[in-house]
Phi, psi and omega in degrees: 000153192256158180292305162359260181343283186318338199279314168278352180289149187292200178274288206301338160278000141293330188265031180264299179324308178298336156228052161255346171295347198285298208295325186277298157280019141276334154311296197292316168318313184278311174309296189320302197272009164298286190318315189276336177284330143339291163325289186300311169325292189267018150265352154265341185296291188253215177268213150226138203224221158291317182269025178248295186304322163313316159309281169356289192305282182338328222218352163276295178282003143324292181299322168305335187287335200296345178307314195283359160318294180322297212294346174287351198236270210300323183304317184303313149305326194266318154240052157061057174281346180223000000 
């Protein structure tokens, strides 16, 4: 969601976001850290190839995802939801 949205959103809709925002990064957290063991397995099996770079993207974008947390944690400071 972009802030705009978030922005229209009610108080009590905003603190259901906030824990789903919870729940979900501890999933990207468990994932993230499947992926980086992928990696390192197969940059000791082999080199790095196809099967380094696909975790890689995947773990990249988890993170790109987390940006949209920040912007949920400031509307929430801002109106002194948390």
């Amino acid at each position: 969601m972009t802030k705009k949205e978030l922005s229209e959103l009610t108080d009590q809709e905003l603190l259901n976001e906030a824990k789903k925002m919870k729940s979900t990064s501890i999933i990207n957290a468990l994932l993230i850290g499947f992926m980086i063991g992928i990696i390192i397995y197969s940059i000791i099996k082999n080199s790095v190839g196809l099967f380094t770079l696909i975790p890689l993207y995947f773990v990249f974008k988890l993170f790109n995802n987390s940006k949209n947390n920040e912007v949920l944690e400031s509307l929430l400071k801002e109106r002194n939801l948390k």
